[in-house]
GUVEXNU-887516 format. One record per residue: residue number from 1; z, y, x of N, C-alpha, C in turn; residue in three letters. Coordinates in steps of 0.05 Angstrom, whole numbers, always signed. Atoms other than C-alpha are relative to their C-alpha. Example, Ala and Ser with C-alpha at 12.3 -4.5 7.8 and 13.67 -1.06 7.14 Angstrom:
(1, (+0, -24, +18), (+156, -90, +246), (+0, +24, +18), 'ALA')
(2, (-1, -24, -16), (+143, -21, +273), (+14, +22, -15), 'SER')
//
This chain:
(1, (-8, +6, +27), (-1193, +564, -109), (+29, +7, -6), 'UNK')
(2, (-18, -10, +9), (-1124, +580, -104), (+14, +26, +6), 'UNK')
(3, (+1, -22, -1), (-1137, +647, -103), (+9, +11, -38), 'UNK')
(4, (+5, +1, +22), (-1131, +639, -187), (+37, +1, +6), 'UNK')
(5, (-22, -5, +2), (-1055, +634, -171), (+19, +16, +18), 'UNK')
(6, (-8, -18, -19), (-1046, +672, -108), (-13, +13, +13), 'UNK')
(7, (+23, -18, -14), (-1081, +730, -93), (-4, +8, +28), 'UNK')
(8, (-9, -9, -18), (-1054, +744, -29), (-10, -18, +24), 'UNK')
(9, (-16, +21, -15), (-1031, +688, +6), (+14, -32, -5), 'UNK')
(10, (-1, +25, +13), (-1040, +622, -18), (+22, -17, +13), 'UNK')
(11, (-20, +16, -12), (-984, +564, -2), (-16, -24, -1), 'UNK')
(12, (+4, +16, -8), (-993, +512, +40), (+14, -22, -9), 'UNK')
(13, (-15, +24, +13), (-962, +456, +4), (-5, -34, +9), 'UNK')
(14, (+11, +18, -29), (-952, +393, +53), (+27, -26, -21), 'UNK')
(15, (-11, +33, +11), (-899, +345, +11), (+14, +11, -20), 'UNK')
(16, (-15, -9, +20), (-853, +344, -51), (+21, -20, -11), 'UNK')
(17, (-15, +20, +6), (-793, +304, -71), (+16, +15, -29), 'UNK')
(18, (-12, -19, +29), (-762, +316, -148), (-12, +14, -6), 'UNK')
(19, (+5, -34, +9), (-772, +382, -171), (-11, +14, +9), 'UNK')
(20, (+6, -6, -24), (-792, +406, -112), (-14, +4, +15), 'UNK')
(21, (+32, +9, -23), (-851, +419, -62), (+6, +22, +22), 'UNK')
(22, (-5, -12, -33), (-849, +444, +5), (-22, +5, +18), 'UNK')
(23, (+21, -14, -6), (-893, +486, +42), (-1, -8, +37), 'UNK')
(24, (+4, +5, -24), (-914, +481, +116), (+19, +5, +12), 'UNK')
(25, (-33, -21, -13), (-847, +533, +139), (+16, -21, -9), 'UNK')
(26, (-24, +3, +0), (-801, +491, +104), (+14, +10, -26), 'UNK')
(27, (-3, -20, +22), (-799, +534, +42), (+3, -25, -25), 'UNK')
(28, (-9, +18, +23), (-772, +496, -16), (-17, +22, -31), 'UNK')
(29, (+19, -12, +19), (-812, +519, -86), (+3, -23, -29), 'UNK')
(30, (-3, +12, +22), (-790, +496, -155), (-32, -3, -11), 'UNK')
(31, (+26, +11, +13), (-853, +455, -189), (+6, +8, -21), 'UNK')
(32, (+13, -12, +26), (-868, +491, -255), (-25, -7, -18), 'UNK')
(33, (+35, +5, +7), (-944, +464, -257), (-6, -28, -6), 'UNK')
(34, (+13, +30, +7), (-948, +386, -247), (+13, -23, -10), 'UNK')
(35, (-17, +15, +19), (-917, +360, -302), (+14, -22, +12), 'UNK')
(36, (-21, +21, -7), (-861, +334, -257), (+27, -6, -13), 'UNK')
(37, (-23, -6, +22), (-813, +345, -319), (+6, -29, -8), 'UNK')
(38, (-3, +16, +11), (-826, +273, -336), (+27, -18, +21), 'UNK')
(39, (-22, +8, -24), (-790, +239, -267), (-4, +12, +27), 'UNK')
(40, (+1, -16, -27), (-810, +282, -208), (-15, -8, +17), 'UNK')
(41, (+11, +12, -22), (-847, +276, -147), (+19, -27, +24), 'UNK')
(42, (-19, +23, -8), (-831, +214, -106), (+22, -18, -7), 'UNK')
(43, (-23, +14, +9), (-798, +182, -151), (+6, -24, +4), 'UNK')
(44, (-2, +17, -11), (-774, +113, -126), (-11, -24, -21), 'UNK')
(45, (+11, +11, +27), (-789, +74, -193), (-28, +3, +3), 'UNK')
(46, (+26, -10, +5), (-851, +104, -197), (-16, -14, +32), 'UNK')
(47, (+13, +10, -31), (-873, +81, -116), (+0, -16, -4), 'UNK')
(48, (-7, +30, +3), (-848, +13, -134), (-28, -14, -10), 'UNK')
(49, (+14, +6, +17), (-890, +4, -187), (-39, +12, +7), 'UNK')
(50, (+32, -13, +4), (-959, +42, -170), (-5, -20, +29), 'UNK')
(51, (-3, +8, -33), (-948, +0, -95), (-6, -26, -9), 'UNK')
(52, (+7, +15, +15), (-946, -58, -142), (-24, -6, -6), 'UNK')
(53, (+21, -14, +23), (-1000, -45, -182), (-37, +1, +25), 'UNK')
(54, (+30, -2, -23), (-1050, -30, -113), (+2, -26, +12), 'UNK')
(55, (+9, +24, -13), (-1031, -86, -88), (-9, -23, -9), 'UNK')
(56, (+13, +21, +10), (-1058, -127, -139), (-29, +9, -5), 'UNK')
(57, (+30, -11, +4), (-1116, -82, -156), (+2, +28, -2), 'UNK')
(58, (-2, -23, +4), (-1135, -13, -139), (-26, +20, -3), 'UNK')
(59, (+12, -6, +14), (-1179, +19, -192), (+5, +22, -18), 'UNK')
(60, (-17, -16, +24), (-1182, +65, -249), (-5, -13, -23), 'UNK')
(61, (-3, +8, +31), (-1187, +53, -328), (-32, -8, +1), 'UNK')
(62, (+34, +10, +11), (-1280, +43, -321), (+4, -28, -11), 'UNK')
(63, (+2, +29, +14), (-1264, -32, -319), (+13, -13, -10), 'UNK')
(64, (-13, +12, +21), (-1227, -83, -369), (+15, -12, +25), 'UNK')
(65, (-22, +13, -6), (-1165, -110, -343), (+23, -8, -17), 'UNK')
(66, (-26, +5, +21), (-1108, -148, -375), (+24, +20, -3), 'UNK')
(67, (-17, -20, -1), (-1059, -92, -353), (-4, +18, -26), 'UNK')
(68, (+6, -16, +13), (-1092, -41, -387), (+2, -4, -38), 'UNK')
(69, (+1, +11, +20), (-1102, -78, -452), (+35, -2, -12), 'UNK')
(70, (-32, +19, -3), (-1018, -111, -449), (+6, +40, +3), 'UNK')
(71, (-20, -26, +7), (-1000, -30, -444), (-8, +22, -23), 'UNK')
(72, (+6, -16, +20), (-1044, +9, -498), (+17, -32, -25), 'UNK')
(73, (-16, +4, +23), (-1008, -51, -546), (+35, +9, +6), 'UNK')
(74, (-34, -8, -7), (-937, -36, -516), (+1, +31, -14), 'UNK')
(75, (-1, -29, -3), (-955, +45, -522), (-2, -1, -28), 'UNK')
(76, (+0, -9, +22), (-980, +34, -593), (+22, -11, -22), 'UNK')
(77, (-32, +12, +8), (-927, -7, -620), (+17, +15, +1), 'UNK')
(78, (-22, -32, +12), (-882, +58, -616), (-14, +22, -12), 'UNK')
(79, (+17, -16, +17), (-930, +96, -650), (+2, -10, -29), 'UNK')
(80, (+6, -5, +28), (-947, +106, -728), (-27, -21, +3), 'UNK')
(81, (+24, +14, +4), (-995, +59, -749), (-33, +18, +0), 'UNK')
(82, (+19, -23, -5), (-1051, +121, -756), (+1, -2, +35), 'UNK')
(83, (+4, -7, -27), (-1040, +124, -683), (-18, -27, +17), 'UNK')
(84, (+7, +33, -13), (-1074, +52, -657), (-23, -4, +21), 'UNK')
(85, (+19, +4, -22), (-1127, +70, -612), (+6, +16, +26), 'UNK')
(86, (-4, -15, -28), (-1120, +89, -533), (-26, +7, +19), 'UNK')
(87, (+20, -1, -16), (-1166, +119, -497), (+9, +14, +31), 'UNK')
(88, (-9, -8, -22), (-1151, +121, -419), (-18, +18, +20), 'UNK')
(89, (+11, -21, -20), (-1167, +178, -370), (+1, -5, +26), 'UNK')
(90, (+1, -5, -27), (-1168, +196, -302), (+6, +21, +2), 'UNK')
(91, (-15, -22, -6), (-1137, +260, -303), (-2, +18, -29), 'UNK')
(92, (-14, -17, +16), (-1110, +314, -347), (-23, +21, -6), 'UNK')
(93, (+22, -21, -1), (-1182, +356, -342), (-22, -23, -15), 'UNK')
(94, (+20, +21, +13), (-1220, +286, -372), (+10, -1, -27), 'UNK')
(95, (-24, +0, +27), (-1161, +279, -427), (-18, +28, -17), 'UNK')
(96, (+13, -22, +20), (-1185, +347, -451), (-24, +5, -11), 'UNK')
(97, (+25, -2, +6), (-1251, +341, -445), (-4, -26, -29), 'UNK')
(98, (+8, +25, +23), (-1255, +275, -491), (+15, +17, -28), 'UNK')
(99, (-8, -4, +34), (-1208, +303, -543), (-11, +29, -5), 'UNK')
(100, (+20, -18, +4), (-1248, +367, -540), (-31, -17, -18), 'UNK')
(101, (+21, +25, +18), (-1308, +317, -560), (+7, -9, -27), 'UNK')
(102, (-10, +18, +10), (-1270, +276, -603), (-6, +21, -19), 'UNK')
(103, (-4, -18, +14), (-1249, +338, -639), (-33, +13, -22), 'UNK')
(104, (+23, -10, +5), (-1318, +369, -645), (-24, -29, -21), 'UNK')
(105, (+21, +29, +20), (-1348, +293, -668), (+11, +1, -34), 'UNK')
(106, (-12, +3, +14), (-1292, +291, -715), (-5, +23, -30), 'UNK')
(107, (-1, -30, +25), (-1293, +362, -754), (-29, +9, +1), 'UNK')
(108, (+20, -11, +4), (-1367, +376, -735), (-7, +24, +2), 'UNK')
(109, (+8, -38, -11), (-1365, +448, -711), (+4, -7, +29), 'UNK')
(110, (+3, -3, -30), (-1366, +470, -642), (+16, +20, +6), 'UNK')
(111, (-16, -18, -9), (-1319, +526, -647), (+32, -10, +6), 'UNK')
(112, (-24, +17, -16), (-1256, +523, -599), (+14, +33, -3), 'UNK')
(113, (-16, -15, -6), (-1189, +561, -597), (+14, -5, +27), 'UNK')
(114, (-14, +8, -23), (-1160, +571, -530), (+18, +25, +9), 'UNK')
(115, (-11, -20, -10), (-1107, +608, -494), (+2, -3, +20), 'UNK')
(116, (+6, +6, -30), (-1113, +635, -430), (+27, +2, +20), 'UNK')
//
């Protein structure tokens, strides 16, 4: 599969700190791809908190929890009132697919623009 980004000679990619990801050699490789723009890989905040988080319960969004609930009002509360409903994913390929849906429920056609 990641022949789609390297025809050759694919990279072994074994850890990543910041910006950063690092290959089996040692090879340092600016992240471009996994929207580490927000705080980076390994970010210490971020371990705290997800370490947290398993250790009380470690799930995804299928079932109701007070968490979940206590952060779509935090999230929408900085939003536009139009904005008030959350719908949580499991990754960035489910995100698309629902608002692909959504879209299609919404406008009632089936035709898509995409760029490749």
């Amino acid at each position: 599969s990641c022949k789609v980004f390297y025809a050759k000679d694919p990279l072994k990619i074994i850890r990543a700190q910041g910006q950063y990801m690092f290959d089996e050699k040692g090879e340092k490789y600016l992240d471009c791809i996994n929207n580490v723009a927000h705080v980076g890989h390994s970010h210490p905040y971020v371990i705290k908190a997800a370490t947290k988080q398993m250790e009380l319960l470690n799930t995804n969004s299928r079932f109701l929890h007070d968490n979940l609930v206590q952060y779509a009002q935090r999230l929408t509360a900085t939003l536009p009132e139009k904005l008030s409903v959350c719908y949580f994913v499991n990754s960035g390929s489910e995100a698309n697919d629902l608002a692909l849906r959504l879209a299609r429920q919404y406008r009632g056609h089936q035709d898509v623009i995409t760029l490749e």
